[in-house]
BATI-369002 format. One record per residue: residue in three letters; residue number from 1; x, y, z of N, C-alpha, C, CB in turn. Coordinates in pm, 1 decimal. Glycine has a CB too. Example, Ala and Ser with C-alpha at 12.3 -4.5 7.8 and 13.67 -1.06 7.14 Angstrom:
# BATI-369002
<site "ALA" 1 <1319.0 -569.0 780.0> <1230.0 -450.0 780.0> <1320.0 -330.0 780.0> <1130.8 -447.3 904.6>>
<site "SER" 2 <1285.0 -225.0 708.0> <1367.0 -106.0 714.0> <1290.0 3.0 787.0> <1408.4 -59.8 572.5>>
***
This chain:
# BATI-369002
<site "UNK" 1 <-4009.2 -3166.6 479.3> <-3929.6 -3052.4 443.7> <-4012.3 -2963.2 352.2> <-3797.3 -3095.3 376.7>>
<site "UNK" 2 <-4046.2 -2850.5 383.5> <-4114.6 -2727.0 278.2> <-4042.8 -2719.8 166.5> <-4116.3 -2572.2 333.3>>
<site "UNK" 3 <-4122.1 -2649.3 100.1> <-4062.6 -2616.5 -46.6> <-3958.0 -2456.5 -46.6> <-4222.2 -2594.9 -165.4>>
<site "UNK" 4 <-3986.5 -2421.1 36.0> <-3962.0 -2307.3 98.9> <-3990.4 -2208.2 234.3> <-3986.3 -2266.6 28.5>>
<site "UNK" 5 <-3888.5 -2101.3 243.5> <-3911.0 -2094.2 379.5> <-3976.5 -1936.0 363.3> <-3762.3 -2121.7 483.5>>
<site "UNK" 6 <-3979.2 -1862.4 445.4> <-4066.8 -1711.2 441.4> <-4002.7 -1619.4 353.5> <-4076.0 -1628.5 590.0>>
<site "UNK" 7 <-3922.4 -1661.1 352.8> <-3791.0 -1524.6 256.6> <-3811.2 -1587.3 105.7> <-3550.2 -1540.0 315.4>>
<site "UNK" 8 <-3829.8 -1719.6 84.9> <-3817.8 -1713.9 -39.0> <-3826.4 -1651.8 -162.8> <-3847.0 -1759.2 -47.0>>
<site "UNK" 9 <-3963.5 -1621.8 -163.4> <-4016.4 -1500.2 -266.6> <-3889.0 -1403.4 -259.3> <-4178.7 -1409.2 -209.1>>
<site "UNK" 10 <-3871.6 -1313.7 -190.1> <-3732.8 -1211.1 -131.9> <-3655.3 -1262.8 -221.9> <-3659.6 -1224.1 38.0>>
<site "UNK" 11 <-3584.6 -1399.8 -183.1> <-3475.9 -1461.5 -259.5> <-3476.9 -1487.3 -404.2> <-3454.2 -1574.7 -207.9>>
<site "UNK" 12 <-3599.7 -1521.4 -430.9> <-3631.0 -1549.8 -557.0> <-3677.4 -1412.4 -667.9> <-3743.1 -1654.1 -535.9>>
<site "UNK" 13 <-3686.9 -1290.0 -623.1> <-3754.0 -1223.0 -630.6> <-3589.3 -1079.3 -638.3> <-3884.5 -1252.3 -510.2>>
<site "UNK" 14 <-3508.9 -1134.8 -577.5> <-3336.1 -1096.9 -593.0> <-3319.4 -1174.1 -701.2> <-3216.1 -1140.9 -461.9>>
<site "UNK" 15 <-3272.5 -1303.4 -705.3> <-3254.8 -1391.7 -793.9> <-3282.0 -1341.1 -952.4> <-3337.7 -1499.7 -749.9>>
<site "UNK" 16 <-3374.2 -1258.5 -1003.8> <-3451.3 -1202.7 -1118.7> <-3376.0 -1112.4 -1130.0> <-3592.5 -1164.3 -1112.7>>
<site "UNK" 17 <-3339.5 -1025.7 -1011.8> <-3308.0 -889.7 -1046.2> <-3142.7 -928.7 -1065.0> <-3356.7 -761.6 -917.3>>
<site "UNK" 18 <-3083.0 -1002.6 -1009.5> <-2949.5 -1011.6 -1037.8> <-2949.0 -1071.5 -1180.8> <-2871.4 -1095.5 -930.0>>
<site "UNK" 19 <-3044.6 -1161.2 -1251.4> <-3034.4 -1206.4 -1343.7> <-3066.1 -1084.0 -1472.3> <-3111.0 -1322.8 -1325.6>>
<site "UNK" 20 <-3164.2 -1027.0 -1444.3> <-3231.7 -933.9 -1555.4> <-3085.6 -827.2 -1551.9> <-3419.9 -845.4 -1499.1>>
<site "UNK" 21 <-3045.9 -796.3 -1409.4> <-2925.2 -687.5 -1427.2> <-2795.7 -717.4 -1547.1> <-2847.5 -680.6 -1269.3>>
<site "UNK" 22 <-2752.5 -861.3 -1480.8> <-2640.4 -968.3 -1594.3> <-2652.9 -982.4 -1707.1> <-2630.8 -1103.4 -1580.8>>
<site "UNK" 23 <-2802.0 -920.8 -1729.4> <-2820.6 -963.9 -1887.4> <-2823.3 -853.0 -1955.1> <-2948.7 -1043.5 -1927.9>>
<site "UNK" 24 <-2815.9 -765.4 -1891.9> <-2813.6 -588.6 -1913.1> <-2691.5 -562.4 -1930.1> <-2864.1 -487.5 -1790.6>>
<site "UNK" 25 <-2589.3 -631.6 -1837.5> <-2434.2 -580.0 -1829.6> <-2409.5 -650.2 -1985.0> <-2316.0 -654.3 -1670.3>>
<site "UNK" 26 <-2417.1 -776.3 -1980.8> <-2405.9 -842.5 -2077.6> <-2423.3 -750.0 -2213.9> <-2495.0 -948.8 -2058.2>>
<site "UNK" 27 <-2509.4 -717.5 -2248.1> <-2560.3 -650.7 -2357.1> <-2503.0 -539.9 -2376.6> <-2683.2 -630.4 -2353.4>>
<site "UNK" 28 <-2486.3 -487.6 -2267.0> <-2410.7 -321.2 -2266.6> <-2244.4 -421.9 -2318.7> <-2407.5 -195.4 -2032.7>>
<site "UNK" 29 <-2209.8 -508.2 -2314.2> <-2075.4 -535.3 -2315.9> <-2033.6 -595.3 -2446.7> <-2041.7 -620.2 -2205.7>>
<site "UNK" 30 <-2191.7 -632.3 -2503.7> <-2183.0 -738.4 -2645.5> <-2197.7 -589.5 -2756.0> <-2361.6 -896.9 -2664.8>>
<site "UNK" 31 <-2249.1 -497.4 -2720.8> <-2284.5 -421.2 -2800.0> <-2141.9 -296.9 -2816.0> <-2431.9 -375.9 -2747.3>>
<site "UNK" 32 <-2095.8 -265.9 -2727.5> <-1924.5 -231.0 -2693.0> <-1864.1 -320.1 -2741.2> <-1867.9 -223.1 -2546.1>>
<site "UNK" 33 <-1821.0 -468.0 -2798.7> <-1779.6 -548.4 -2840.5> <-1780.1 -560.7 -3011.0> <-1832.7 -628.8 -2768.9>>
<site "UNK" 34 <-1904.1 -510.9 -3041.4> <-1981.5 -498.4 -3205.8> <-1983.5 -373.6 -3222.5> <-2142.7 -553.2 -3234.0>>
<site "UNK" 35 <-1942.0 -221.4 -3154.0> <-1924.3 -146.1 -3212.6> <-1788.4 -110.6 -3305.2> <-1959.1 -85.7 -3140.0>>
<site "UNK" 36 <-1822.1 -57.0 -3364.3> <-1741.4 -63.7 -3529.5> <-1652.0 92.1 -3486.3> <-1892.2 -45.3 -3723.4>>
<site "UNK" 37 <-1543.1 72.3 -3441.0> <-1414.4 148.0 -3423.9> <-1343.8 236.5 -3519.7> <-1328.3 64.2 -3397.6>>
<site "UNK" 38 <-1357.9 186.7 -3608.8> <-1305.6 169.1 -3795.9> <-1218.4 332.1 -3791.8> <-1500.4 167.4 -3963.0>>
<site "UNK" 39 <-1105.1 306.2 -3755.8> <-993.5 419.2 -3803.8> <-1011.3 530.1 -3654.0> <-1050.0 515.9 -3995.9>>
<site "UNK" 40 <-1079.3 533.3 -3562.3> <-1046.9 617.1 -3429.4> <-941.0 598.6 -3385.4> <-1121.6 601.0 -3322.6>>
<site "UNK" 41 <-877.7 700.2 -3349.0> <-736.0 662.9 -3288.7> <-769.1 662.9 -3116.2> <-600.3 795.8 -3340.5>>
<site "UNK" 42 <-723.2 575.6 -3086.7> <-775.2 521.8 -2916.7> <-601.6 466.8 -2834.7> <-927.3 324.2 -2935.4>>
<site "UNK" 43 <-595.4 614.1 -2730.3> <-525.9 550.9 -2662.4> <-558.9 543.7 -2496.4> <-410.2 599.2 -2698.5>>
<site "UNK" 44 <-481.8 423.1 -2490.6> <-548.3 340.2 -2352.6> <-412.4 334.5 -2234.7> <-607.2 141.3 -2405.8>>
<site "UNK" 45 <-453.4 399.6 -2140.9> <-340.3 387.8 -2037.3> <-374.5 311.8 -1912.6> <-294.9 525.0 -1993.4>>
<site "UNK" 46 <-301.2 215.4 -1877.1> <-354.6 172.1 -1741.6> <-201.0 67.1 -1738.7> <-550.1 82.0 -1737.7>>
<site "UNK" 47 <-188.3 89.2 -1573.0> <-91.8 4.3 -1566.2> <-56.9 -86.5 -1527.5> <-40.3 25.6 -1549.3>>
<site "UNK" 48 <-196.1 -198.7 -1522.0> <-177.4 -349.7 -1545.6> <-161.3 -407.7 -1710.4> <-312.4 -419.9 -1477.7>>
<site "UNK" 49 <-88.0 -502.6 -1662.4> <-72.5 -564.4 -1824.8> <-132.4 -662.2 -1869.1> <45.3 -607.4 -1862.6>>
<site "UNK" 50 <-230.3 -694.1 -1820.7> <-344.8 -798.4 -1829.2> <-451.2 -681.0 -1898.7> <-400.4 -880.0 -1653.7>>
<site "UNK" 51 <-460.0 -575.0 -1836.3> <-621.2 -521.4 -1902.4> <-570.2 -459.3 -2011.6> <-730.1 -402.3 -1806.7>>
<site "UNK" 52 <-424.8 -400.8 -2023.0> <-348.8 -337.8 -2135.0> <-371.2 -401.8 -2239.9> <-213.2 -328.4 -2121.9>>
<site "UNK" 53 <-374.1 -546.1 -2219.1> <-364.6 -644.5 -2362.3> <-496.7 -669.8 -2386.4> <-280.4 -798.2 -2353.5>>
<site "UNK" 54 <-607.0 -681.3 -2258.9> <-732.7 -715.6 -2324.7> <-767.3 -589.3 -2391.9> <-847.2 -767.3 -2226.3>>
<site "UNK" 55 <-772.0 -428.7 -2369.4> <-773.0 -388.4 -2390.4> <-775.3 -392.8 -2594.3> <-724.0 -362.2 -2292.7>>
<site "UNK" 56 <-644.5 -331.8 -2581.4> <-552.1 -369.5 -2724.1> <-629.3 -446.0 -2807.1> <-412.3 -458.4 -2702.1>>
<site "UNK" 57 <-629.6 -586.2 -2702.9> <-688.3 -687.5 -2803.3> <-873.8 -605.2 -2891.4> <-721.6 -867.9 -2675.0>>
<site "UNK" 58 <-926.1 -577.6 -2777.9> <-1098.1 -578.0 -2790.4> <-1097.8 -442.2 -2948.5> <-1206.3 -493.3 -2576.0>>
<site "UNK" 59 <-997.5 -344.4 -2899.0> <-1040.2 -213.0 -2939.8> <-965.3 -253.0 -3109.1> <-965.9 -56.7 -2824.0>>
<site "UNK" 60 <-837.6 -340.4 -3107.7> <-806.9 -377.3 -3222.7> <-904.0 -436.4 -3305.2> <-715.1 -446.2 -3212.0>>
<site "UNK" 61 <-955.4 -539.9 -3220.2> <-1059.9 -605.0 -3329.2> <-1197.6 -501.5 -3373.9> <-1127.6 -758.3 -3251.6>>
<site "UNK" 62 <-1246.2 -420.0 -3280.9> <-1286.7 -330.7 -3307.3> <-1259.5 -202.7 -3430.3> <-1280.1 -316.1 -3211.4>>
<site "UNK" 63 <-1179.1 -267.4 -3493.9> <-1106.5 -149.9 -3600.4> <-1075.3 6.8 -3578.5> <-1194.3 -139.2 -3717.8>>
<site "UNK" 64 <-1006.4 1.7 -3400.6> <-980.5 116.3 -3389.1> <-794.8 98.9 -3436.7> <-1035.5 171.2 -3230.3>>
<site "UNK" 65 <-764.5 257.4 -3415.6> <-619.9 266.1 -3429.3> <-560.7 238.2 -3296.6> <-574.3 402.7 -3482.4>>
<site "UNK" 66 <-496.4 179.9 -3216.0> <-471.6 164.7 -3060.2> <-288.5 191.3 -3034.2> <-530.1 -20.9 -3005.9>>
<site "UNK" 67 <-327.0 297.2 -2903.2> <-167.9 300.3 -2868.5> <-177.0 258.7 -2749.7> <-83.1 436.7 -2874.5>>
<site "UNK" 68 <-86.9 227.5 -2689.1> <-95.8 183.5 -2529.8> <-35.8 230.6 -2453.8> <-70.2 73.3 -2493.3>>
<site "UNK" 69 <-37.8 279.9 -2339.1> <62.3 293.5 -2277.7> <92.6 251.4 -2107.5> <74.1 412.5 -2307.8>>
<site "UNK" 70 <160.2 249.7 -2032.3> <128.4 213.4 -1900.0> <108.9 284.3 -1821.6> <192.2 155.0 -1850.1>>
<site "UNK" 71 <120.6 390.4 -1792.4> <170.7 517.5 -1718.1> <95.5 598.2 -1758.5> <304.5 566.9 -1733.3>>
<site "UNK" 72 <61.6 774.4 -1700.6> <43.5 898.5 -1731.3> <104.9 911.3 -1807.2> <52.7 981.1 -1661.9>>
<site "UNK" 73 <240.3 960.2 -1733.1> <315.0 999.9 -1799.0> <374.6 939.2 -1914.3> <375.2 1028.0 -1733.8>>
<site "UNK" 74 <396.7 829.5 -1907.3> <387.4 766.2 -2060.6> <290.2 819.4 -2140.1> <357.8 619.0 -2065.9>>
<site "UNK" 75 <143.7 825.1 -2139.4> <19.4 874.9 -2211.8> <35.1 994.2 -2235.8> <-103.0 862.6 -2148.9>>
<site "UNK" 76 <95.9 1090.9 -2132.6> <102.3 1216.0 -2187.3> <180.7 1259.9 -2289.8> <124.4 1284.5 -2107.4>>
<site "UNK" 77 <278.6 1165.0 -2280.5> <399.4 1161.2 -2388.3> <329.8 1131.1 -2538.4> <521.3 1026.0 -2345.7>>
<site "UNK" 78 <287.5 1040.4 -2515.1> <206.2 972.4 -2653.3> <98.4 999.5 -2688.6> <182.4 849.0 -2657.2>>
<site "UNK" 79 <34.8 1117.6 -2615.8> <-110.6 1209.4 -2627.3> <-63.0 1316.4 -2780.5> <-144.1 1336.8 -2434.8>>
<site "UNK" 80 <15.4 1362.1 -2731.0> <80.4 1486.1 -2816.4> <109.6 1443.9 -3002.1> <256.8 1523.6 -2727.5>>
<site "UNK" 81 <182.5 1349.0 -2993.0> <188.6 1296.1 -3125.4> <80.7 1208.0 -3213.9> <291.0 1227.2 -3116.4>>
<site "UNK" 82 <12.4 1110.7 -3128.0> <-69.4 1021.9 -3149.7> <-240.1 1102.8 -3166.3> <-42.3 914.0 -3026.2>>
<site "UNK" 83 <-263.4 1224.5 -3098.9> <-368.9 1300.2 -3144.1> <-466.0 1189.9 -3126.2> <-355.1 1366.2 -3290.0>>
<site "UNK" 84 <-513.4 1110.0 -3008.0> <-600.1 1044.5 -3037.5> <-761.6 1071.8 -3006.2> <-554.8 949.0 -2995.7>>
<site "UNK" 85 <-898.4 1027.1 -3085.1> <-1015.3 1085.2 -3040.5> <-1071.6 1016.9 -2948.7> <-1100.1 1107.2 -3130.4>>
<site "UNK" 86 <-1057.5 915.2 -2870.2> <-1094.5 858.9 -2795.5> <-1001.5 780.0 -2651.7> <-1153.0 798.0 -2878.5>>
<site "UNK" 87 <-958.1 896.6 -2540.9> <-905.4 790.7 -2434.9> <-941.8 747.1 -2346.6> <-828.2 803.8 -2386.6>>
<site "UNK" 88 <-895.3 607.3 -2304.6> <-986.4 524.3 -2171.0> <-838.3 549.5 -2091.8> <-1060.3 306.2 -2196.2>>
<site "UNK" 89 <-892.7 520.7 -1989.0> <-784.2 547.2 -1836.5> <-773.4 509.0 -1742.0> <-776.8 633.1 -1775.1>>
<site "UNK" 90 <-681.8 425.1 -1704.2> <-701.4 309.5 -1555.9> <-725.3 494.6 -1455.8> <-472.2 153.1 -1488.5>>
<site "UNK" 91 <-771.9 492.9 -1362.4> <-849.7 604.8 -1227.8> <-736.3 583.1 -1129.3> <-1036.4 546.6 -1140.7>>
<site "UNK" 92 <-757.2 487.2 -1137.0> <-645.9 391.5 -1011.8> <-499.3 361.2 -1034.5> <-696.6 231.8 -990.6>>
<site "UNK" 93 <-395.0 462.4 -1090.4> <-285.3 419.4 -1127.7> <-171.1 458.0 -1019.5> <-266.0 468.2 -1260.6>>
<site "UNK" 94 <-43.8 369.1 -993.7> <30.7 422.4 -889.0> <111.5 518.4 -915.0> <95.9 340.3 -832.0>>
<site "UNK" 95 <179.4 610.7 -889.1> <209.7 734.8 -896.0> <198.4 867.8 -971.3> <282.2 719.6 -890.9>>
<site "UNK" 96 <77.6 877.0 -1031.4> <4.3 953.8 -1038.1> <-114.9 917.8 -1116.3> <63.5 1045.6 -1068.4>>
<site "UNK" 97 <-265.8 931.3 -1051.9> <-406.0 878.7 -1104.4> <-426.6 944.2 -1243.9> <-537.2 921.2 -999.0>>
<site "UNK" 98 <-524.5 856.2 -1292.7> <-580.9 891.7 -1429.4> <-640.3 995.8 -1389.3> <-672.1 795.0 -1506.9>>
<site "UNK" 99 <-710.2 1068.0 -1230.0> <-762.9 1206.4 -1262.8> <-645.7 1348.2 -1309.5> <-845.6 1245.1 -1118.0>>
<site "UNK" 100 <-574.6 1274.9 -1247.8> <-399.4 1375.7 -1287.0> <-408.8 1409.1 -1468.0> <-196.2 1227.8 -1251.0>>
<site "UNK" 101 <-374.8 1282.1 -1460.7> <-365.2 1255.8 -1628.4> <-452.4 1313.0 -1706.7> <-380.4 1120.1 -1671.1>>
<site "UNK" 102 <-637.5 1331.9 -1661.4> <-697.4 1391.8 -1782.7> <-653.9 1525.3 -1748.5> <-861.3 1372.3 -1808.4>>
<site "UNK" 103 <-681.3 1571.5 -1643.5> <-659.8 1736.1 -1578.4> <-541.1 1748.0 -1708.3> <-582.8 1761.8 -1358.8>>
<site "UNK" 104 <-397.9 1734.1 -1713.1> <-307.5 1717.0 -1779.6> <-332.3 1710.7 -1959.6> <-258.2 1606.1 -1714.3>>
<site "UNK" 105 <-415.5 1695.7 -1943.5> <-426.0 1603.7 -2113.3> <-533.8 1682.6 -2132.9> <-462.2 1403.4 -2136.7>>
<site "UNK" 106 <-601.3 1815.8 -2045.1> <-679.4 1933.4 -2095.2> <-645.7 2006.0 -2104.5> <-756.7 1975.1 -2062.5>>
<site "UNK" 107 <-537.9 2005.3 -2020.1> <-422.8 2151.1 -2061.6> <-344.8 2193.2 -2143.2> <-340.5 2175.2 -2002.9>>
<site "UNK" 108 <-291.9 2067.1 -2213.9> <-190.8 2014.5 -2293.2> <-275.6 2087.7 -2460.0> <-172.3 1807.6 -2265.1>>
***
């Protein structure tokens, strides 16, 4: 049995690049993790409740100020009072997308 077959190198040679990439995401994600939030007001709309809470959770420990909401239209509601400097935005939301929502939240 060979040690390998003609592609290997190829494979092995992917193998690096998926690894060197993971360690890139990684870093981009540890360093978003250790940035220091300290008093930004951050609100986050998306309307799963799994990323809502990781969310919450990450940006809290982060020492931001965090509102949440599920919806646009929820966010748009809570844009106005909450004045916040930083929002993230599920893209993908069902009845009307986060591109709605910023369009909305530039007009506003």
């Amino acid at each position: 049995m060979s040690e390998g077959g003609p592609n290997s190198e190829v494979v092995a040679e992917g193998l690096a690049t998926i690894s060197r990439s993971a360690r890139q995401q990684g870093k981009i994600i540890d360093d978003l993790l250790n940035t220091e939030l300290n008093g930004i007001r951050v609100l986050a709309i998306d309307d799963d409740e799994d990323s809502r809470d990781l969310l919450s959770h990450f940006l809290k420990k982060s020492g931001a100020q965090v509102l949440i909401a599920d919806s646009a239209v929820d966010g748009i509601h809570h844009a106005a009072g909450f004045n916040p400097g930083l929002v993230i935005c599920d893209l993908s939301m069902p009845e009307e997308d986060g591109y709605s929502f910023i369009r909305k939240l530039r007009q506003s």
